[in-house]
Structures are given as structure tokens and as C-alpha cells.
C-alpha positions in Angstrom: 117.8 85.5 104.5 114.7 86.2 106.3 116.3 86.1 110.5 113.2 84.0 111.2 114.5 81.5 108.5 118.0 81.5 110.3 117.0 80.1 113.5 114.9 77.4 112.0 118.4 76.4 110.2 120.0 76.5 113.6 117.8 73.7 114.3 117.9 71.7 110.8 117.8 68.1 111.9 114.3 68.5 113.1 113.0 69.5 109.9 114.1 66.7 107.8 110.7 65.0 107.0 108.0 66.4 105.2 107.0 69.4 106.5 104.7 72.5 105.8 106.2 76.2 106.3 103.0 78.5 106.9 103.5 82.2 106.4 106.7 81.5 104.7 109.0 84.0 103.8 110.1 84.5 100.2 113.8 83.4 100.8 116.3 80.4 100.7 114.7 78.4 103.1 112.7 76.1 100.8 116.7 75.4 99.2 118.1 74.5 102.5 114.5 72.4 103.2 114.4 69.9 100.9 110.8 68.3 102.4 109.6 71.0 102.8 106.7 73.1 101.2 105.4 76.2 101.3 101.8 77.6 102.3 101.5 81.8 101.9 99.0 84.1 101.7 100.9 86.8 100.4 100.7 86.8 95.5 103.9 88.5 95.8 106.1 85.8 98.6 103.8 83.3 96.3 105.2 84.6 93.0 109.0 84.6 94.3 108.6 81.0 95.5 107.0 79.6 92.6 109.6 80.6 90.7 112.2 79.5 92.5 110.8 76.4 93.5 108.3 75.2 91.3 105.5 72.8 92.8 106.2 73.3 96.3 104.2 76.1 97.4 100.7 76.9 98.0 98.7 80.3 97.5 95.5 80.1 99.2 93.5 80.9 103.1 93.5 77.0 103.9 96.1 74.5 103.8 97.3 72.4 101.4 96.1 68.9 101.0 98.8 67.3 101.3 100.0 65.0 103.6 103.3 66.7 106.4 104.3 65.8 109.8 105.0 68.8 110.9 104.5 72.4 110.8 106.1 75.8 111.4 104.3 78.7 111.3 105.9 82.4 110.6 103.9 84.5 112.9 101.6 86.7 111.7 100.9 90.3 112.7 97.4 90.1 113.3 96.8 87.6 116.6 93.3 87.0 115.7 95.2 85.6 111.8 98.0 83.4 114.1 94.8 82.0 116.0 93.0 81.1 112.9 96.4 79.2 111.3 97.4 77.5 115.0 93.9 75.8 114.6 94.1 75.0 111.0 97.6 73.4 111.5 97.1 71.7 114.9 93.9 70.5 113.4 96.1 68.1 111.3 98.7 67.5 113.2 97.2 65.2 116.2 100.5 63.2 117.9 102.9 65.4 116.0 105.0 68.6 116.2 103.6 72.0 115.5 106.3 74.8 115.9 106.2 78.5 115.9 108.8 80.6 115.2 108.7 84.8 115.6 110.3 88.0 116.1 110.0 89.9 120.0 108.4 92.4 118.9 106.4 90.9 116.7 104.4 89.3 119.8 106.0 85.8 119.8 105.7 85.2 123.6 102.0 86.1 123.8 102.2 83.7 120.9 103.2 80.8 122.6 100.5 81.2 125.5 97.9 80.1 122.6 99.8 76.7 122.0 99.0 75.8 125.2 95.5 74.4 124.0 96.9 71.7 122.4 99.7 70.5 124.5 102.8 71.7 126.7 105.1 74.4 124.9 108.9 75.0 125.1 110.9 77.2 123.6 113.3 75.7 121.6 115.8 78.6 120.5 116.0 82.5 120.9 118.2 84.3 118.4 118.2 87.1 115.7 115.6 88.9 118.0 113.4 85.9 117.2 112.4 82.8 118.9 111.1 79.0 118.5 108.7 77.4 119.9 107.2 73.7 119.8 104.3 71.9 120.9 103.3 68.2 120.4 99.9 68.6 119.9 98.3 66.4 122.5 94.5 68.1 122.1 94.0 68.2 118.3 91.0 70.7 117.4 88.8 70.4 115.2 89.4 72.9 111.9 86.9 76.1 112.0 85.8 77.1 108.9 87.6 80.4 108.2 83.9 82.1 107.5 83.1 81.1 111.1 85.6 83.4 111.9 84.4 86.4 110.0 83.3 90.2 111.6 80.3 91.4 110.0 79.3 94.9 110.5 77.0 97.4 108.9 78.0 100.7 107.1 75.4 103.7 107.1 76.1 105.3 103.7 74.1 108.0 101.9 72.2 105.2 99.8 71.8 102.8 102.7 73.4 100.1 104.7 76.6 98.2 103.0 77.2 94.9 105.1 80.6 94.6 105.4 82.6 90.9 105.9 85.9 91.0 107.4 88.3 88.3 107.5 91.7 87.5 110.1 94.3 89.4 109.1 92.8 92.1 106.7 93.0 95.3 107.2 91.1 96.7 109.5 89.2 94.0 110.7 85.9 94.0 112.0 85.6 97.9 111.6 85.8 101.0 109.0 89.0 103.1 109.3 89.5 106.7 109.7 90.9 107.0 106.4 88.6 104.7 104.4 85.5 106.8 106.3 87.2 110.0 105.1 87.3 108.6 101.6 83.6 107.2 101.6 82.8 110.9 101.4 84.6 111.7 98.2 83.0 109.8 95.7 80.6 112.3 94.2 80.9 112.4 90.6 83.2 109.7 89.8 84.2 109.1 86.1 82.4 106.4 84.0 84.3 103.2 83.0 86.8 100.6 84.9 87.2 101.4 88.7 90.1 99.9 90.7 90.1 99.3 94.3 93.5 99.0 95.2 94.4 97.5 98.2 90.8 96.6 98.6 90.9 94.9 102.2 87.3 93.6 103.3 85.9 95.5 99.6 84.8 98.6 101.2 85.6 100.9 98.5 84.7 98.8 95.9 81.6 97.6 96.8 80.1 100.9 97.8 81.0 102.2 94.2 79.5 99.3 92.6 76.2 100.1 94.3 76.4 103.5 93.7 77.7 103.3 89.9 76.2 100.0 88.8 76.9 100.9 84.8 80.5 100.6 86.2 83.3 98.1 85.4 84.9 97.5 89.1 87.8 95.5 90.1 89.5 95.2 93.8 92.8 94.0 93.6 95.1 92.9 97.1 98.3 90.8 97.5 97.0 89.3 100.4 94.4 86.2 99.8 92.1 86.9 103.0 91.5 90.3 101.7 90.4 88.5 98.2 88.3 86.6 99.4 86.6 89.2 102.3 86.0 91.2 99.4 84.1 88.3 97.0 82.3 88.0 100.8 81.4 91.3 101.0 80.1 92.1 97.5 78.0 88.9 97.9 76.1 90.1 100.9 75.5 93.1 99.2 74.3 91.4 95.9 77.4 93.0 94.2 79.3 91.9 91.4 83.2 92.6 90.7 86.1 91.2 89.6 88.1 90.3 92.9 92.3 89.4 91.9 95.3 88.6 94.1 99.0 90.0 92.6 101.5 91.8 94.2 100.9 95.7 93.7 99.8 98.1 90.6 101.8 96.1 88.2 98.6 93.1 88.5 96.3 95.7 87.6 94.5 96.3 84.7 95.2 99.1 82.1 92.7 102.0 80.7 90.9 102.3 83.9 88.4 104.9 84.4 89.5 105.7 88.4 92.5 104.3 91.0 90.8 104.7 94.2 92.5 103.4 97.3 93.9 103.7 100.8 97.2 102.6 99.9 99.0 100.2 102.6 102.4 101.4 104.0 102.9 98.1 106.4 104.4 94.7 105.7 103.9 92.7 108.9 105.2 94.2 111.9 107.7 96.4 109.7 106.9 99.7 107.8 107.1 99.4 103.7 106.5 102.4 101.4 107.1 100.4 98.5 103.7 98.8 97.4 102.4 102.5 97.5 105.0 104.4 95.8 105.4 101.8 93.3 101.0 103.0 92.8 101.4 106.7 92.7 104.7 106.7 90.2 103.1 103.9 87.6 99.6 105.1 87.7 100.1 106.7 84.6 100.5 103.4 83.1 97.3 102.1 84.3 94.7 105.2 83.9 93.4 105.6 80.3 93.6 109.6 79.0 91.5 112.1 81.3 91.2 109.2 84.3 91.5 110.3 87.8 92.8 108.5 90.7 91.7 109.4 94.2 93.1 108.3 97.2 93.4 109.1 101.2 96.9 108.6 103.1 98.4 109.5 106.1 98.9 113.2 106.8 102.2 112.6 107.2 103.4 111.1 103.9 104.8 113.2 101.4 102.6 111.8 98.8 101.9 115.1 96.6 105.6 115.2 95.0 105.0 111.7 93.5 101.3 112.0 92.5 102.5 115.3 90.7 105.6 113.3 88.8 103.2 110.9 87.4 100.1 112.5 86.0 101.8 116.7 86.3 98.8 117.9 88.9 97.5 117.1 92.4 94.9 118.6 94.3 94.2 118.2 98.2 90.2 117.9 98.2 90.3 117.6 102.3 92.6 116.8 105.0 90.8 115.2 108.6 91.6 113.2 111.6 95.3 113.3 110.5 94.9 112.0 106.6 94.4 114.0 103.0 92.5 113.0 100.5 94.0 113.5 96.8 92.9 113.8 94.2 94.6 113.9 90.1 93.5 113.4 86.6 95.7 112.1 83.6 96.0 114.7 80.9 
């Protein structure tokens, strides 16, 4: 079980009336809960829960409808994300209990400084490397709508401007990567068919190949449901159309695509994972019709080559920058 779940269950009898778990993890919790429900932003923690426990969780950037009388929220890595939930949550919560619950090092202190807008917090508990706070929310906000929140900023490209809408908590917010930038410059001659941005973020990728190849099919697929919908954002200001989906890694994706581009992501929360990326280089066979390619950027670092070259036989290194490589492999 998730540590952050444990020391909520060390404190059990204040969860006992309806009550909304935000940022859930994908564990027992909702078992040991039984008022409780769910709300995550994660297709993959969404999937897991749904199918444990039908009906009682919610996949989506705002809250649920219904009614609770208190809250928890799972810290997220991104403060300007835990800023954005606090708000939402406290916003419905006048009178009543909001708690938040966090590992260390994941920032939980700094934290607990923001709750102080809506009331006087204590910590409640401080174990697994995690702690608990609460606040009775004595200054209830009013909700901001999540655009309100967005960063827009504009990419010079060969063929013009690209506006660009980032949301809390996506990747990268508010700015172009190093790696993304060193991709944006490797999209000459791109085959013709079904492109798939995976990993999409804000929609960088996908977008600019939409403008550039219009006769193209393209999709941008994340597992998180603020890049989803930075991405709808950011093909709209560009006049774009795509198909934007939420799942949890290649196995969402479509089949007998033209291209795989992406800059894979290697971090879940505040702790490294490999597994969403891997799990792309070894099944992207599966996905890429005969004589596809799939290009991609990484980290310097990451021994990336071996597994390309186990699923479609060849790999080619079309530039290496600023610490990342750009590959590069076609299906036979």
C-alpha cells in the first residue's frame, strides 16, 4: 500500500463520512474507506480503481459533483497543480475539513504554508516519511477556472508562430524543453499516414506536425488528463484538428500508424519510472504499420538504443545536444 495511504489509516476515525480522495493512489485505500471516492487524473490509477471499485472514482481536471464533507489531497509534484486542486477543494468545502497528506521530499511542508489562506493548519501525523495535515477552511475561495490558470507562450518555428497552452501539472509548463526543442528540428520528411504524439504534454509535437503535414492523420495520446486537455487547448489556438486520448501508455494507442514521435516521460511524481517508456520502445512494433518509423529524443543517459534495436532490428542516432539523442528507426 501506497505509505501515503498508511498514515491516513492511522487516522481512520476521521474519515468515516463521505469523503473525496484527490490524487488518489491506485491501492487498497478505497477498501478500507468505505465513504469514500476517488478523484485522479492519472487513465492508468483511473483504470486500476475502476475496476476494483466500480462507481466510486472520478477521471477528469475538476471535481466530481458530488456532494463530500471532506477532502484529502495526495500531493502533487508540481506546486503550481497542488495550488490549483487546494482551491478547487477548499472552494467546496466552506466550515469543513480539508486535509493534505505527502511525502518530505515531495515538498509537503512548503505545502502546508498554502493552506494557510483558508484557515489555521496543524499537522496531524508524521510517518512513513510522510505527513498530514488539516485545515478547517474558515476563508472558502471561490473556484478558478482551470483555463484561468493556463501559460501561454509562442513558439518561433520554420513555418511561423505555434501558440502553445500549458496547463498545471504538465510537463513542462509554461515553456519548451531542451529535448522537445531538439526534436522540433527533426521533422523533415516525415512519412505520410497516422502520426502519434506520445506523451503529448501541452501538444507540442503534435500540433506542429499537423500544421506542417495537414494531409496527415495525428493523434496525441497522455495518461495524465491536464496534458489531454492542454493539448485540445493548444491545437485550438492554432486552428488544428487531432484526435487528443487519455490511457495509460502505448498499449491505448492505435495500430498501423505512419510515425511514433515522442519525448518519452521517465518520472512518476516525485519518483523516477522507466516503465511507461520501455514498455513504448519494446511494443512499438505492435503499433507501426510495415516501413513506419518512430522518432524520438531522450536523455543522453538512457540506454535506449538496445531496446529500439530489439523491436524493429535497427537504430540510428540522427543527433545528440544539450545532453539528449535523437533516434531514429523504421519497421522492416
Amino acid at each position: 500500500m501506497d505509505p501515503r495511504s498508511e498514515v491516513l489509516l492511522r487516522q481512520a476515525e476521521l474519515f468515516q463520512s463521505p469523503l473525496l480522495l484527490a490524487g488518489a493512489p491506485a491501492d487498497d485505500l478505497l477498501g478500507q474507506l468505505p465513504q469514500a471516492r476517488a478523484w485522479t487524473w492519472h487513465a492508468g490509477d483511473q483504470a486500476m480503481l475502476e475496476s476494483r471499485f466500480a462507481g466510486r472514482s472520478h477521471y477528469a481536471v475538476e471535481p466530481p459533483e458530488v456532494a463530500f464533507d471532506s477532502a484529502v489531497l495526495f500531493l502533487p509534484k508540481s506546486r503550481e497543480l497542488a495550488a490549483y486542486l487546494l482551491n478547487a477543494l477548499a472552494s467546496r468545502l466552506a466550515g469543513r475539513e480539508l486535509y493534505v497528506v505527502g511525502e518530505k521530499r515531495g515538498g509537503i511542508e512548503g505545502a502546508a504554508k498554502q493552506l494557510q489562506a483558508f484557515g489555521k493548519p496543524r499537522k496531524l501525523d508524521s510517518a512513513r516519511h510522510c505527513q498530514l495535515w488539516q485545515v478547517t477552511i474558515e476563508h472558502a475561495p471561490e473556484a478558478k477556472p482551470l483555463e484561468s490558470l493556463a501559460e501561454r507562450f509562442e513558439l518561433s518555428l520554420e513555418d511561423g508562430p505555434l501558440q502553445v497552452i500549458s496547463l498545471p501539472g504538465v510537463f513542462s509548463h509554461g515553456r519548451l524543453d531542451r529535448g522537445t526543442a531538439l526534436l522540433l528540428k527533426h521533422l523533415d520528411g516525415l512519412p505520410s499516414g497516422h502520426v502519434l504524439d506520445f506523451g503529448c504534454g501541452a501538444g507540442v509535437l503534435g500540433a506542429t506536425v499537423k500544421r506542417r503535414y495537414p494531409q496527415n492523420r495525428v493523434t496525441l495520446l497522455d495518461v495524465d488528463a491536464f496534458a489531454v486537455a492542454a493539448s485540445r487547448l493548444t491545437l485550438a489556438a492554432n486552428g488544428l484538428e487531432g484526435e487528443v486520448i487519455s490511457g495509460d501508455g502505448i498499449d491505448a494507442a492505435p495500430t498501423e500508424l505512419s510515425l511514433i514521435l515522442s519525448n518519452p516521460p521517465f518520472h512518476t511524481g516525485v519518483h523516477t519510472n522507466y516503465q511507461a517508456s520501455e514498455n513504448l520502445l519494446k511494443k512499438s512494433a505492435v503499433h507501426l504499420r510495415k516501413g513506419g518509423e518512430m522518432r524520438l529524443v531522450a536523455n543522453s543517459f538512457l540506454r535506449y538504443q538496445p531496446l529500439i534495436e530489439g523491436a524493429l532490428g535497427n537504430c540510428q542516432t540522427c543527433d545528440e545536444a544539450d545532453g539528449f539523442r535523437i533516434y531514429r528507426a523504421t519497421r522492416g
